[in-house]
N, C-alpha and C positions, 0 to 999 in steps of 0.2 A: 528336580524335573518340574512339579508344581509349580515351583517361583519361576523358571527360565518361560514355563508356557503362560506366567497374567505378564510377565516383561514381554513375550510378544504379541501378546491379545491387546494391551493399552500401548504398544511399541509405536512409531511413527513411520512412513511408507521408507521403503529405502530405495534410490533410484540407481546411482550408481558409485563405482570405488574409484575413486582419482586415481593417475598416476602417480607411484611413488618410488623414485630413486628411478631404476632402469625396468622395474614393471611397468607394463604398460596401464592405462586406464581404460575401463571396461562396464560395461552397461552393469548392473545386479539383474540376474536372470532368476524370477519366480517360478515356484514349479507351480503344478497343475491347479494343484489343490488350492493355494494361498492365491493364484491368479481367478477361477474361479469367486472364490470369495469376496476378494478385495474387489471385484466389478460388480456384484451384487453392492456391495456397502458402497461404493460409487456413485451407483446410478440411485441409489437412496438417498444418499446428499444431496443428488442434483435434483429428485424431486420436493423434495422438503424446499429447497432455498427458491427455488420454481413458484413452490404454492405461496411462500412468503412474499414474493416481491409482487407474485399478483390477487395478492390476498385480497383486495380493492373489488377488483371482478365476483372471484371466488365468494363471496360474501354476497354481494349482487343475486349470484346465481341462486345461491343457499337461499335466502331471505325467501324467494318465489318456492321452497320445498320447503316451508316449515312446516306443514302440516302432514307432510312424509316421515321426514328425519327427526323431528324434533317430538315425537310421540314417545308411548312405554318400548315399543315393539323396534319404532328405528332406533331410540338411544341401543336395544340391544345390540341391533345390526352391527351397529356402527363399532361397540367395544367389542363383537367378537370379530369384526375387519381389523382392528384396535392390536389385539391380541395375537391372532394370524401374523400383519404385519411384522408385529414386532418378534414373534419367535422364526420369523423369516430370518428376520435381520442378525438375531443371537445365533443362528446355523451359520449364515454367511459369516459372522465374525468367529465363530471357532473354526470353522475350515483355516479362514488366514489364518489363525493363528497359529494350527496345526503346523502346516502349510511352510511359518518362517521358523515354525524348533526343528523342522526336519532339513533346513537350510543351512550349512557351516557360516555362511559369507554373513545372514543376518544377523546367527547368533555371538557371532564377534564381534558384529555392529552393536548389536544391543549388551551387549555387559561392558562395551567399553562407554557408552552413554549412557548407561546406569549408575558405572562409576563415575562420570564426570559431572553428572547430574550433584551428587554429594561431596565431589572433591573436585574443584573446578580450577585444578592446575595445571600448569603451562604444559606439560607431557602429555598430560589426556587430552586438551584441546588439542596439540600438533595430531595425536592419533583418531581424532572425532573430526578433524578437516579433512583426515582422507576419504570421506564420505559424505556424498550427495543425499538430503533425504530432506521428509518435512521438518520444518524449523521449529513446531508446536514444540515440542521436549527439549531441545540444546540449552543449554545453561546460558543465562543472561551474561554477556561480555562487559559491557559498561552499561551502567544505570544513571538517572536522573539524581538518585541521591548521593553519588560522587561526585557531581555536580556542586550539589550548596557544600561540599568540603570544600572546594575550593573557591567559594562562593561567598565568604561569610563577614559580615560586618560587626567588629567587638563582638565576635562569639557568637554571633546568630547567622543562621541561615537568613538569605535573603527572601523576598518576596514573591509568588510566583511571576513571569513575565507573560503568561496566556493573558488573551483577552475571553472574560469570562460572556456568553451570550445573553445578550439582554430580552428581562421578560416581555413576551407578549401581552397588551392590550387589547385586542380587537375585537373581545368575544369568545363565547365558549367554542361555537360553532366552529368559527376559522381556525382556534387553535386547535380543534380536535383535527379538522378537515388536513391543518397545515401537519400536522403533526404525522397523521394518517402518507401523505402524502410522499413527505419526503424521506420517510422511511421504507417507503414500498420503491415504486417506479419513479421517484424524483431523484434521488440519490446514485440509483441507477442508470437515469440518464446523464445525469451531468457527467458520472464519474463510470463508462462500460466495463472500464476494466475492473471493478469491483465485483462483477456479474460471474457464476461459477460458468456460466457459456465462454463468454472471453477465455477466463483463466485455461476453459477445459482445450478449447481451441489453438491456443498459444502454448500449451504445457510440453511438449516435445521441442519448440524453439527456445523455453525457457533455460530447461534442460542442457541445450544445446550450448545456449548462453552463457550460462553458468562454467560449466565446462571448459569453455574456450577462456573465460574471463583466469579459471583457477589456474587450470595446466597450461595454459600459452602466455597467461600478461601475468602470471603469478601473483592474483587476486588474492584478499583474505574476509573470506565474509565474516559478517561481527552480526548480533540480537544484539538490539540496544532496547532498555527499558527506559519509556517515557514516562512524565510525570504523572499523565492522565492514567495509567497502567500499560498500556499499548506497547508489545513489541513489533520494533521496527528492523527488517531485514537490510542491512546496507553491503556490500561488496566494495572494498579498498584495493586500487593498486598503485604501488608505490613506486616513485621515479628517481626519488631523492640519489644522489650520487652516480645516476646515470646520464643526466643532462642538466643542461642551465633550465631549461624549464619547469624540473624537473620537483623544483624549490613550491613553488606556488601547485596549488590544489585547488579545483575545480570541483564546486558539487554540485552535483547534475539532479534537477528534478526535473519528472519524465509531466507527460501527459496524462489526462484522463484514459485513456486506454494505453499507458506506455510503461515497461518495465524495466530495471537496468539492465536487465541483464541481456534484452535486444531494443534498447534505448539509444541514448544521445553520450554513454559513455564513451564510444568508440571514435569520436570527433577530438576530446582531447588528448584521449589516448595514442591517438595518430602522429597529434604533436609533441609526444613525450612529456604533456604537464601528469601530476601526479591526479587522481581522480578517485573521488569516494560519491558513490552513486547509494540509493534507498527507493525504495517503493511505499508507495502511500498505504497509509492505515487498509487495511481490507486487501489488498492486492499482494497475490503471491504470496510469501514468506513473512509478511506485517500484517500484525491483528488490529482489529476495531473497524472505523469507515470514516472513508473520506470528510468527514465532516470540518465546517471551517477549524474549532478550535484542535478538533483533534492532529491538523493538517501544524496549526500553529504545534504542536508539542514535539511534534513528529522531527518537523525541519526544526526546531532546539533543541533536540536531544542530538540529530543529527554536529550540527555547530558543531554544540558543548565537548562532544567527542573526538571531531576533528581537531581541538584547539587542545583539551587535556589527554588524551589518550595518545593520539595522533603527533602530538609535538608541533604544529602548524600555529602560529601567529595570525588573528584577525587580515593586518594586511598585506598576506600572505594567501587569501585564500576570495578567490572569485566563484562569484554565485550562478548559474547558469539554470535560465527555467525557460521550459518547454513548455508552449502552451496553455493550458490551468494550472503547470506546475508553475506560473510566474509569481501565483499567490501567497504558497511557501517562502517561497524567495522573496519575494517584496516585503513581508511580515517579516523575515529576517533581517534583510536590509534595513528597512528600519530601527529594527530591536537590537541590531549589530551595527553603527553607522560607517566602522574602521575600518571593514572590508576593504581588498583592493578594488574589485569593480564585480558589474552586476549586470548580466544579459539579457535582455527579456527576446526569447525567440516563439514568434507568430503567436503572441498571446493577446488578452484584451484589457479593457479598461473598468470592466464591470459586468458582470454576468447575465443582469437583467434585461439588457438592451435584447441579447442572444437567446434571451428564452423567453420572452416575448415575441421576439419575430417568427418562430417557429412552433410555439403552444398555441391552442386554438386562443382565440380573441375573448372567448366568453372566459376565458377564466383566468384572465384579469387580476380579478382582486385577489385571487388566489398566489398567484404567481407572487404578485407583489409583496402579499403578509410571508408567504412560504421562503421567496430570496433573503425580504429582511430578516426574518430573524433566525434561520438555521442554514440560510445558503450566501452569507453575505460576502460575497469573492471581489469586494471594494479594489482592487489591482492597484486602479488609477492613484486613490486617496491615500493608499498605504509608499507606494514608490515616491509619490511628492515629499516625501518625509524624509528619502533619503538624497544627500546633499553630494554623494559622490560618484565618478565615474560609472557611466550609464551607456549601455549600448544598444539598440532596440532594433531586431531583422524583423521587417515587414513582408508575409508573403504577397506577392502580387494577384496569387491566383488563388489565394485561401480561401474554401468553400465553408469552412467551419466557421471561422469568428467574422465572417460581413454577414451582414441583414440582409443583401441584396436575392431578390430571386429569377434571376437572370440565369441564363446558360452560362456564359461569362462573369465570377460576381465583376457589380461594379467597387474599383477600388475605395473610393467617396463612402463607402460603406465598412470598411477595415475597422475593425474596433480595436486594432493596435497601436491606429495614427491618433486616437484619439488622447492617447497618454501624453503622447506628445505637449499636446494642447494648452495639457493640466499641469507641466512642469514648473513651479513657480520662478524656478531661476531662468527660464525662456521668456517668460510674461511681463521682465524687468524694461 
């Protein structure tokens, strides 16, 4: 009884039980208690990740109350708010826990990913797919270091292919400033859907998503571990032997605010090619954050997967990016040149132009030290590199990637057309 109740005290949310054979598929319904709870520990997270991203302000604010807080009498205040708090939070997390031992449906959930946790065989996984839940605990499917096995020259693994980011010069100041920055509300903006508001907002159509992706297009979602450590959530569904299209695989990366599971999969899926879609570091079911390198590990672990695990041949397999996910894609295309082809839809040519036109003017240099060296989304410089079929949708009325600030953007402002430009085999 002890061990079934810390398996569901550290256990992962559980959302719902897929259809299996001629059962139907069906939401997991929490009782009172563990629902109770689990919205306490909820709204905890969302303010913690709240105070982080605007820690910048929050710090502002403090700095004018040091002579309040920062005394014998407020440090007390503060550790017994400290303390309060946090035996808040051990109440709410024993309710849940209570809550899912007195559940049949979770506790079948949880000992059978207990066991697949230390025996991570093809039985237990078919019986851990019948279950929607957080992807934190699922046992890693393929990892990076499967990869240099099939990777290896005279008996060594190969060399990483990440581009490592290059150090800062500019001063202490800028790099604390730049550092401060894009860790708070600069990362945040480029990338929303990283933000626990998005995820929270989205989390019922994810769901939904998910869902339709498993029991109607017969999905199979996979953790994949990156070399950075990052798991990355991907969703596969397979066409192979149901049409000519069916051969060739499409992977799909979403936008700054886009998830696969209500993304840009549903476009190849329409025309029967086979389609393996992921979500970027931080969003949904993939840990870490959108960062450039981490973005490069994410979309090669991706690959690596599709070509050994997957059975798919390099030119066999077209790259399709949505947006800021062109970056991924473009980084891959390069670092993979065999591909059959490579989409870029309504994306740009470089970052800075777009965060510039819209950050206040005064912070400039800011902007500039903060793109270069932790937000360097180069599109243009990276797709030049690659030499093969290239197809580029330009929206006409994209309000996101033009500078222009018109009611109408103007097109002349597209920072899609501008790749164009940069192509070297156009320039001949």
């Amino acid at each position: 009884m002890i061990s079934a109740f810390f398996k569901c005290f550290f256990g992962p949310r559980l959302y719902r039980i897929y259809k299996i054979d001629d059962q139907a598929g069906r939401p997991y319904t929490d009782n009172l208690v563990e629902k109770v709870g689990d919205s306490v520990v909820k709204l905890m997270n969302f303010c913690y990740s709240f105070c982080k991203w605007t820690s910048p302000v929050l710090l502002f604010f403090f700095y004018g109350k040091v002579s309040i807080y920062f005394t014998t009498e407020g440090m007390i205040d503060l550790g017994r708010l400290g303390v309060r708090v946090g035996a808040f939070v051990l109440l709410a997390l024993f309710c849940r826990s209570l809550g899912r031992l007195m559940n049949t449906d979770y506790v079948t959930f949880i000992e059978i990913l207990s066991q697949a946790q230390t025996n991570n065989s093809h039985e237990l996984k078919t019986l851990l797919r019948h279950y929607d839940s957080d992807f934190g605990k699922w046992p890693v499917d393929y990892s990076w270091k499967e990869t240099y096995n099939f990777d290896k020259t005279e008996g060594k693994p190969v060399t990483s292919r990440l581009v490592k980011a290059q150090p800062i010069d500019d001063g202490f100041h800028l790099r604390l400033l730049s550092y401060i920055a894009a860790n708070t509300f600069g990362l945040r903006l480029a990338y929303p859907g990283y933000t626990d508001l998005i995820n929270l907002l989205t989390f019922n159509m994810l769901i939904q998503g998910r869902t339709n992706l498993v029991e109607d297009k017969k999905g199979y979602r996979a953790k994949l571990e990156a070399e950075d450590g990052n798991h990355i959530d991907t969703m596969f569904v397979d066409r192979r032997g149901t049409s000519d299209n069916g051969n060739t695989l499409v992977i799909c990366s979403e936008g700054n605010a886009g998830f696969y599971e209500i993304g840009s999969m549903v476009s190849p899926l329409d025309s029967n090619y086979s389609v393996l879609g992921w979500n970027h570091p931080g969003f949904a079911g993939s840990t870490g954050a959108p960062f450039p390198s981490q973005e490069q590990a994410a979309i090669d672990i991706v690959f690596q997967y599709a070509i050994n695990k997957l059975g798919f041949m390099p030119d066999n397999i077209v790259l399709f990016g949505w947006s800021i996910g062109g970056y991924a894609v473009s980084w891959c295309a390069k670092t993979y040149p065999d591909i059959k082809a490579v989409i870029l839809d309504a994306t740009f040519d470089d970052i800075y132009t777009l965060a510039f036109a819209r950050l206040p003017k005064s912070w400039y240099t800011l902007i500039k030290t903060t793109i270069k060296h932790r937000f360097n989304l180069d599109i243009g410089d990276l797709i030049c590199q690659y030499n093969g079929p290239l197809r580029l949708i330009r929206r006409t009325k994209d309000e996101v990637i033009t500078t222009s600030d018109t009611p109408i953007p103007a097109i002349v402002t597209n920072n899609d057309q501008f790749i164009v430009v940069t192509l070297p085999y156009l320039l001949l």
